[in-house]
Structures are given as C-alpha cells and as structure tokens.
VOSE-865845 format. One record per residue (C-alpha): residue number from 0; residue in one letter; x, y, z. Coordinates in pm, 1 decimal. Example, Ala and Ser with C-alpha at 12.3 -4.5 7.8 and 13.67 -1.06 7.14 Angstrom:
<sites>
{site 0,"A",{1230.0,-450.0,780.0}}
{site 1,"S",{1367.0,-106.0,714.0}}
</sites>
This chain:
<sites>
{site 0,"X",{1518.5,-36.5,1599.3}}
{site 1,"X",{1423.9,144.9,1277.9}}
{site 2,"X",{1068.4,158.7,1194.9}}
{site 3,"X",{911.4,87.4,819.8}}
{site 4,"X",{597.2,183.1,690.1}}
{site 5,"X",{450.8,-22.1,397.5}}
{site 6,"X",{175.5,201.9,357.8}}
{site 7,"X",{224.6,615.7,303.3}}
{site 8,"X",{51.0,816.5,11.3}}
{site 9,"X",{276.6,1039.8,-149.3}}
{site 10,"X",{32.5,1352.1,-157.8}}
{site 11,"X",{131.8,1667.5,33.7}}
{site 12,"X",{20.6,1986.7,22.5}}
{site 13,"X",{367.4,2143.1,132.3}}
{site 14,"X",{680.6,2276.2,-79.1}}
{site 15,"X",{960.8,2058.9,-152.4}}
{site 16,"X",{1174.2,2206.0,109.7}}
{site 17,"X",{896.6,2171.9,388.0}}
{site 18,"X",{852.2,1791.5,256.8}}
{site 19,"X",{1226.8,1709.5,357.9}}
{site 20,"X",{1179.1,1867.4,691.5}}
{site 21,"X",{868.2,1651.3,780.9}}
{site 22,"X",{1070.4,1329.7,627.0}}
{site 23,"X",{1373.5,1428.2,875.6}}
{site 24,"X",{1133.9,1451.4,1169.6}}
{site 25,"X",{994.2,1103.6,1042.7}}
{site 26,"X",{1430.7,979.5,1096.6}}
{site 27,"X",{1370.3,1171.8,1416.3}}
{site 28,"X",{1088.2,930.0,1568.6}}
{site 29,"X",{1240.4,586.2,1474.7}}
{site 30,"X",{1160.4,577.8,1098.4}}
{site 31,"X",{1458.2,448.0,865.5}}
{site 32,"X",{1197.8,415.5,521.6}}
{site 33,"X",{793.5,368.6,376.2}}
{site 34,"X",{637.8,269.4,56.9}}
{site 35,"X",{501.5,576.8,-91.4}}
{site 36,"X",{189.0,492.4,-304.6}}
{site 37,"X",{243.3,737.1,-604.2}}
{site 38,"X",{-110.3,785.4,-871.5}}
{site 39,"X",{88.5,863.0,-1174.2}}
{site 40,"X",{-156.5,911.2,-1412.0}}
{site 41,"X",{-530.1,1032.9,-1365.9}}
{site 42,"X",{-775.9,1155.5,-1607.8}}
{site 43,"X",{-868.3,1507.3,-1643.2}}
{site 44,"X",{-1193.9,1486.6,-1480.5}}
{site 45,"X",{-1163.9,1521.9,-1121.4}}
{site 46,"X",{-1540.8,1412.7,-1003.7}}
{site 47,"X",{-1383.1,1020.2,-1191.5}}
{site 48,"X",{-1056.2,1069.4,-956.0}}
{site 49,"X",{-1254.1,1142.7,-657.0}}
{site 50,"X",{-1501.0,823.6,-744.9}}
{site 51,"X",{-1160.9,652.3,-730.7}}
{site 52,"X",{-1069.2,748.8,-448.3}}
{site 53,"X",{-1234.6,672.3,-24.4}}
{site 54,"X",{-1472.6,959.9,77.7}}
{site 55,"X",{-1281.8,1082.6,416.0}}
{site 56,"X",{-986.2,1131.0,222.8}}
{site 57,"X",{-1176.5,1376.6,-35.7}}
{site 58,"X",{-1144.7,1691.5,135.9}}
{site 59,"X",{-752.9,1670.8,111.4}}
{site 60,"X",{-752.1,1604.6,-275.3}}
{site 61,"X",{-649.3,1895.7,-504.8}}
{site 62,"X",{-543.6,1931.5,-819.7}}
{site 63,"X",{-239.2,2074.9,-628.8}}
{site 64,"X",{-223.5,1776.5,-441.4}}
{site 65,"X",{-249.2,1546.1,-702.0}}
{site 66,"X",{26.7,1684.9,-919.8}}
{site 67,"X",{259.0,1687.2,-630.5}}
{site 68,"X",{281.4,1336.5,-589.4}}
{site 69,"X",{298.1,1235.0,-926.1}}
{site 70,"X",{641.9,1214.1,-979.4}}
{site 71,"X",{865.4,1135.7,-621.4}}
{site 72,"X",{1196.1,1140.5,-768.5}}
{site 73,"X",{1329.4,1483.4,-757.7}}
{site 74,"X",{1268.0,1413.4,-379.7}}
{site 75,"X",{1434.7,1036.4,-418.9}}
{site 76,"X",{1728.8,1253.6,-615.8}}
{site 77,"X",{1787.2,1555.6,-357.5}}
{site 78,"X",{1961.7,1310.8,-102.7}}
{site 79,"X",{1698.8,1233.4,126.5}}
{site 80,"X",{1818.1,990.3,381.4}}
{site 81,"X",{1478.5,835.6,491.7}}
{site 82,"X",{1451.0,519.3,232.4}}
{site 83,"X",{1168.4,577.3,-28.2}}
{site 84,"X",{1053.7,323.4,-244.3}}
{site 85,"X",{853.1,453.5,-488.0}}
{site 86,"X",{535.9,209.5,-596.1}}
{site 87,"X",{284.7,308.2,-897.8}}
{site 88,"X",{-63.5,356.6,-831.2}}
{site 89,"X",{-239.6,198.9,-1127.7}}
{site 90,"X",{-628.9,302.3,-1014.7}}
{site 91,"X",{-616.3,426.7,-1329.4}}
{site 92,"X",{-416.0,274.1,-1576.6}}
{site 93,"X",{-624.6,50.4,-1786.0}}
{site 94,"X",{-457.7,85.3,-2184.0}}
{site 95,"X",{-108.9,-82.3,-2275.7}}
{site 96,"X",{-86.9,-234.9,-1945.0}}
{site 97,"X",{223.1,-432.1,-1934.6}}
{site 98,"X",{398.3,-137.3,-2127.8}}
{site 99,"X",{367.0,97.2,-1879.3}}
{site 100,"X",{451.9,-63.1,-1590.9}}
{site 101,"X",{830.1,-163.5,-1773.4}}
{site 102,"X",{854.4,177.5,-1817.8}}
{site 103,"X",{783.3,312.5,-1473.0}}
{site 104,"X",{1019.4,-2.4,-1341.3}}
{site 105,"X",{1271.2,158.7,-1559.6}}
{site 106,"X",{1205.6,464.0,-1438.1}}
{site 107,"X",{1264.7,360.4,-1075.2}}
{site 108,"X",{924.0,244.1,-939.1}}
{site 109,"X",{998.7,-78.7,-748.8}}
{site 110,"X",{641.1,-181.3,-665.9}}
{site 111,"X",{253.3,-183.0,-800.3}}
{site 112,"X",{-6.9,-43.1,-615.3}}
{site 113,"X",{-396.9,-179.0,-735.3}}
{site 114,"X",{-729.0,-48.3,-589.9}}
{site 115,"X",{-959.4,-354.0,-657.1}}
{site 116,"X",{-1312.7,-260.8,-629.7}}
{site 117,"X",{-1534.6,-372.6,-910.3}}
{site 118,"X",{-1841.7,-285.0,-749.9}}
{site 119,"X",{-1973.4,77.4,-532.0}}
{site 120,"X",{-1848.8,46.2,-176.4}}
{site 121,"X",{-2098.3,233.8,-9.0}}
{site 122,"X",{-1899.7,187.7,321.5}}
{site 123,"X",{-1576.3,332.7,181.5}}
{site 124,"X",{-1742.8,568.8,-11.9}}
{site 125,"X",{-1540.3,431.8,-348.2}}
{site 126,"X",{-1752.6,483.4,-681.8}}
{site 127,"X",{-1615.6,158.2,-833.4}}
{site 128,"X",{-1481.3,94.9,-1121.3}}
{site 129,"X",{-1805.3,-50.2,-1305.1}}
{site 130,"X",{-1977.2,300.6,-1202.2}}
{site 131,"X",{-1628.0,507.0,-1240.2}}
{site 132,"X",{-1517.5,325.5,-1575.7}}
{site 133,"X",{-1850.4,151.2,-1701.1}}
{site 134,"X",{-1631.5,-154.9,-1687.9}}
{site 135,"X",{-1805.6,-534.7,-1621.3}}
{site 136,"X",{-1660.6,-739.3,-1371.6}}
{site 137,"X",{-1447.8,-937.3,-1650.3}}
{site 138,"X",{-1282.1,-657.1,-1790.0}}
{site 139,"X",{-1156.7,-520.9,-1443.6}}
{site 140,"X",{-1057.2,-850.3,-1364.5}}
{site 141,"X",{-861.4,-899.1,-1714.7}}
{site 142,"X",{-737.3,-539.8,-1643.7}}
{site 143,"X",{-621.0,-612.8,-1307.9}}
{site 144,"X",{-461.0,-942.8,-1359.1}}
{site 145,"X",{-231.9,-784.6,-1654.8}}
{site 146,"X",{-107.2,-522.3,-1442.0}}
{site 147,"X",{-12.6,-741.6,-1192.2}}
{site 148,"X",{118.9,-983.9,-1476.7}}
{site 149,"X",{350.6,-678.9,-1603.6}}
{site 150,"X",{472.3,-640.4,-1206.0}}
{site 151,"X",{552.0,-992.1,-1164.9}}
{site 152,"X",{805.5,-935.7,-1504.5}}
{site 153,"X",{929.4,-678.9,-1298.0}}
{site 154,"X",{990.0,-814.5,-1018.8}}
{site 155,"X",{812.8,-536.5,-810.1}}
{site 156,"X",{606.6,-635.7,-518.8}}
{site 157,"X",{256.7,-621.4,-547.4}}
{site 158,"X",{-11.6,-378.3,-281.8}}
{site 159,"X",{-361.3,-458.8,-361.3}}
{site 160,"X",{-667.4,-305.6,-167.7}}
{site 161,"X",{-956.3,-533.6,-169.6}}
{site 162,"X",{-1224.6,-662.7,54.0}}
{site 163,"X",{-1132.7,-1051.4,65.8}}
{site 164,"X",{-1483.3,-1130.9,198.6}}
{site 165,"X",{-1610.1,-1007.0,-176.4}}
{site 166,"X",{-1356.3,-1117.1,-416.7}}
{site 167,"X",{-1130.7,-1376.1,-212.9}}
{site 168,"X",{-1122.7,-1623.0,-498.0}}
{site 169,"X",{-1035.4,-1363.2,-785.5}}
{site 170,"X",{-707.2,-1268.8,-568.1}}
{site 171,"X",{-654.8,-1593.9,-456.2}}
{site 172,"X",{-611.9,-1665.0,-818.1}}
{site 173,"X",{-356.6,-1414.4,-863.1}}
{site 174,"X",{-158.8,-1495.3,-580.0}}
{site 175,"X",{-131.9,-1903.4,-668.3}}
{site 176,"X",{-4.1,-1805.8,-1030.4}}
{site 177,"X",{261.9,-1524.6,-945.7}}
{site 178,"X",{413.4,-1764.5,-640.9}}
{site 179,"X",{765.5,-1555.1,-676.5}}
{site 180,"X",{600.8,-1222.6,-625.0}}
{site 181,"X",{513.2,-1100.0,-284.7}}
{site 182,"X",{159.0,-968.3,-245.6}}
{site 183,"X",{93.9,-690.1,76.3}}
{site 184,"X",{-341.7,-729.9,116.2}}
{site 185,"X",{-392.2,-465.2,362.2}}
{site 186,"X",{-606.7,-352.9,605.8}}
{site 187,"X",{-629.3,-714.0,677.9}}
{site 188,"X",{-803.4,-783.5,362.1}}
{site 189,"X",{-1116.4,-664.3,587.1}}
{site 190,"X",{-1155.3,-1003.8,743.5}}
{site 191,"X",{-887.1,-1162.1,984.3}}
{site 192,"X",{-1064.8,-1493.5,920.5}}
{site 193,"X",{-1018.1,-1474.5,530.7}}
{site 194,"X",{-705.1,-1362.0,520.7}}
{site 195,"X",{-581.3,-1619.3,808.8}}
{site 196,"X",{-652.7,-1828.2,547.3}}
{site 197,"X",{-471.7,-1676.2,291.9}}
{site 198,"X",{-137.3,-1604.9,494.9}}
{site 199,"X",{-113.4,-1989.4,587.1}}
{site 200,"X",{-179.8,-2110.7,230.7}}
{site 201,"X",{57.6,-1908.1,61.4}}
{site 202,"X",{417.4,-1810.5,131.6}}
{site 203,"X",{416.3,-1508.5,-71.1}}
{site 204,"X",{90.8,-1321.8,104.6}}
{site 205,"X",{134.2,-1029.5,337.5}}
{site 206,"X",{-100.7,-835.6,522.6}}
{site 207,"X",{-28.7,-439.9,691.9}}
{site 208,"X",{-190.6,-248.9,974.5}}
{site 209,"X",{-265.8,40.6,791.2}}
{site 210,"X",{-633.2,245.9,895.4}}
{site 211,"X",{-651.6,-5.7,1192.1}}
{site 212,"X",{-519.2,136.6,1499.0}}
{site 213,"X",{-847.5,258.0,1594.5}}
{site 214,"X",{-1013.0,-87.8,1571.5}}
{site 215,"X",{-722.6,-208.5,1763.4}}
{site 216,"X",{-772.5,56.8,2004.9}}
{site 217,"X",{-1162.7,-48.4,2056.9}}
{site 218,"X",{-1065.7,-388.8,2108.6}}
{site 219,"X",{-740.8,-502.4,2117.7}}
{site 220,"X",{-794.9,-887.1,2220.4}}
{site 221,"X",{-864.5,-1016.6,1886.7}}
{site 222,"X",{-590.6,-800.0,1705.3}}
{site 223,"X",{-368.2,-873.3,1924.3}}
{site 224,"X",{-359.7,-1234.5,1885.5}}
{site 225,"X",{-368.3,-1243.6,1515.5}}
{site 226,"X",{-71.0,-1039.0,1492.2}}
{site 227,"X",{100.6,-1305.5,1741.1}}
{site 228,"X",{-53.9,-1604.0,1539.4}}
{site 229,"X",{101.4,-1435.7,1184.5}}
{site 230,"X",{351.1,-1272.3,1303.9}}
{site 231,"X",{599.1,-1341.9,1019.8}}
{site 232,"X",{319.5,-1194.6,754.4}}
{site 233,"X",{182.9,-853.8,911.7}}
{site 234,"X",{340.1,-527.0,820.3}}
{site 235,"X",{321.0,-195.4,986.9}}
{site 236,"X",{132.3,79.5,790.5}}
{site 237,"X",{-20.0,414.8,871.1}}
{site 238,"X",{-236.8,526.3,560.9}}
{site 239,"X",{-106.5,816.2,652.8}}
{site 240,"X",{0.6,1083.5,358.0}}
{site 241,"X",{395.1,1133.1,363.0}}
{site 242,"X",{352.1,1485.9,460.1}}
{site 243,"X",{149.6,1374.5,793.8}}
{site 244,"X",{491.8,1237.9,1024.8}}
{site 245,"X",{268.5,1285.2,1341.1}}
{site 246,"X",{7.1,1087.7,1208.4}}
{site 247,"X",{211.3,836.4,1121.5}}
{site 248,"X",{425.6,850.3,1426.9}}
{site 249,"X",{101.6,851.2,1630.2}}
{site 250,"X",{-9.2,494.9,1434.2}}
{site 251,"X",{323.6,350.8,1544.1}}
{site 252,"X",{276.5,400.8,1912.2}}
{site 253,"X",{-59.0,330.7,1958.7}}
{site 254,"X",{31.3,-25.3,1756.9}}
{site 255,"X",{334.8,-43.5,1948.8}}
{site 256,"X",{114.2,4.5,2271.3}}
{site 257,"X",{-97.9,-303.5,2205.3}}
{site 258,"X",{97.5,-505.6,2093.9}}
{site 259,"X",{346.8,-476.0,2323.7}}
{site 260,"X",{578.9,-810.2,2286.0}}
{site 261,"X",{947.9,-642.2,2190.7}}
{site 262,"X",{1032.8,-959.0,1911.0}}
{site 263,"X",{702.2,-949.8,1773.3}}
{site 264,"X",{731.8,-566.4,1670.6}}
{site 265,"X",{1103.2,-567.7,1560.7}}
{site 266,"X",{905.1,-859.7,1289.7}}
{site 267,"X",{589.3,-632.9,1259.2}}
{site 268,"X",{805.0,-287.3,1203.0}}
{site 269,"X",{1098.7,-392.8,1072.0}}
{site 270,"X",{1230.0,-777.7,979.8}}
{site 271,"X",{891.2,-824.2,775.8}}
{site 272,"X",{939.0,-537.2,544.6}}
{site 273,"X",{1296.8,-594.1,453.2}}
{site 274,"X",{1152.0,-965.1,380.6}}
{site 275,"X",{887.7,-861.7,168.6}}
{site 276,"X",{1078.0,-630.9,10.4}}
{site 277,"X",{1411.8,-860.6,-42.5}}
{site 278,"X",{1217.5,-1178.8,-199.6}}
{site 279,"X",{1122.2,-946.6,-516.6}}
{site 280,"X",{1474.7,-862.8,-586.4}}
{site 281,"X",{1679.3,-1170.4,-560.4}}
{site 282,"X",{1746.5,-1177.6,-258.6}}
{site 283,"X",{1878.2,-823.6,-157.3}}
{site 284,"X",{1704.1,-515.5,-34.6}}
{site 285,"X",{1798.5,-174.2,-118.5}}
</sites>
C-alpha cells in the first residue's frame, strides 16, 4: 500500500539534487505522494513572517529557506516520481485576492493553503494577523473568505489551520457555501468534539493527523476511536518539512502502530486522499 501525506511544508535547507534523494528515500518507505504547502509570497520583513509563522518551527526559517520553497516546480519538472501537488500558502496574500490565486492555478498549484488566526495564539506562539497585519476581525474574515472564494473557482481543495473551538461558526460558514469544494481542517481542528461535529454535518469536511502522533502516543484510547468512528474523513499528515523523510516516515509508523486495524489505514493513508483529492477535479485524480 502506498502511503500519502496531506500535510508536508515545502522548505528545505538542502540543494536540489540532495532534495530528490530524500524524496526517493520517501518512495523507499511506502510513500507514492504529499501536499507540499508552498508560501509564495512574503513581505520583506522577516520579524512579520516569523509572527506568521508557530514558534518551534522558528529556528528552521531562513531567508534561504524561505526562497527555496517558493517556487516547487523545477522539482515537479525534473521527473520526480514521488507525486507532488503543489498547494499555495496564502498567510500572506491579502491584495487582488481572487486574481492571484487564477494565476497560481494556472501556474500549476492545485490547492489553497490558509492560516486562520485572527487573534495572538499564545500557545502556538502565532502573532496573529490583527497584531501581524493590524487587521480587525472583519477584514481577515472578508480576506479569508475571498481567497477561499477564488479556490472554489478553481476547483482546488481547500487546507485551513484554525482552532474550531474559537472560530467554528466563521468556517462553518465557509464550508456550507462552497459544498463542491473539499475542505482538509487539520490537526483535528484542535477539538475532536467540534470537529465530530463538523465531519458528520458536512460531506465535503476532512480532518489530517498532522503534529498529533505524540498526543496519540500519550493516550491513544480516545484517538483511536475517533479515527474508527470517521474513518472515511481523517487523513494522514506529518507537518513534517519535505526535506525531513525520517520524520515523516517516523509519523507514519507510530500512527500506523496505534491504530493498528489494516482497512482502516489503507482509508487513513491512502483511499481518503485520492478522495479528497478526486472530488475537486471532476472526478479524477492526477
């Protein structure tokens, strides 16, 4: 069984050449493709892209880092066999919304990538955008909701961090009116119970694993048996950055590990992402 991740960052620190070797040793453990998140546009100042972006992740942000990721397709175009589909990471993309978005679907993006988090999270260690952007809660709502209105036009499936427990009804609002366009809320939204909630009331809602192995690890119980209650609606992700195949690798396994039922992971790492995937574009994935 091929495994898919709907959850990779596309920054690495590593030539282009070193990249394809750590994607081949990704083929070599089970993978067969991810979602790389891809932040193609940022301002200048790097203390606003570091407000943008969690805290434990800030020592591994450079300015290297963050122009190697910005534009995946002279990996996409060298051959490489593991499937990559490219999303855009619109954190911060807030002018000409719909514009831009037809232009990176043109380009090749085939998905949209939104950080949603109006206010500090002091937890995360995210700035927010109302301290990041000086932005009210309406404008990063009106904001958001036209980015995801210029996805839906494109048909590109829709990855939205957000804590559920804090803005629920705001992105409950965008999943209702864009029922053809499949939504990924990962990290299980931050609450099973919310997102239960979500994943039974609409078809087109998807959850992923990503960042929660080690919760699952602490106590598996719970975890377990919302993955077997929604087990046509969770994805596997790692968080992971592409250029991290052990880390990634290591996710899998410990997931794999707790979960242990073979039909409910073949759904979990691999039927569930060619679903979410295939519902955006008509029926057929790839």
């Amino acid at each position: 069984m091929k495994c898919f991740d709907a959850h990779v960052h596309f920054f690495h620190h590593c030539s282009m050449d070193e990249l394809r070797n750590k994607l081949a040793l990704m083929e070599e453990n089970g993978f067969g493709g991810v979602d790389a998140l891809v932040i193609v546009e940022f301002p200048p100042e790097f203390d606003i892209v570091l407000k943008m972006i969690p805290g434990q992740f800030h020592p591994y942000i450079t300015r290297d880092a963050l122009e190697n990721q910005r534009d995946p397709f002279p990996l996409l175009d060298s051959g490489c066999s593991l499937k990559i589909v490219p999303f855009v990471d619109a954190r911060f993309i807030a002018e000409e919304m719909e514009k831009k978005i037809k232009a990176y679907g043109q380009k090749g993006f085939k998905g949209l990538k939104l950080l949603y988090v109006p206010e500090e999270d002091q937890e995360l260690r995210i700035g927010g955008m109302e301290n990041t952007f000086n932005r009210t809660r309406r404008e990063s709502e009106d904001i958001t909701s036209r980015l995801i209105d210029g996805a839906s036009s494109q048909r590109m499936p829709i990855l939205i961090h957000v804590d559920l427990r804090k803005h629920g009804p705001f992105i409950e609002e965008m999943v209702k009116s864009h029922p053809e366009t499949n939504f990924n809320i990962p990290h299980l939204g931050f609450s099973r119970r919310t997102i239960s909630s979500f994943l039974e009331r609409h078809s087109n809602c998807y959850t992923d694993l990503s960042s929660m192995a080690p919760f699952m690890e602490k106590d598996p119980g719970p975890y377990k048996k919302f993955v077997e209650t929604y087990q046509d609606k969770v994805l596997f992700g790692s968080d992971a950055w592409v250029d991290q195949p052990e880390q990634i690798h290591s996710a899998m396994k410990c997931i794999s590990r707790i979960l242990g039922d073979e039909g409910i992971l073949h759904k979990v790492m691999n039927r569930n992402y060619s679903i979410f995937h295939a519902q955006n574009r008509g029926g057929q994935f790839g």
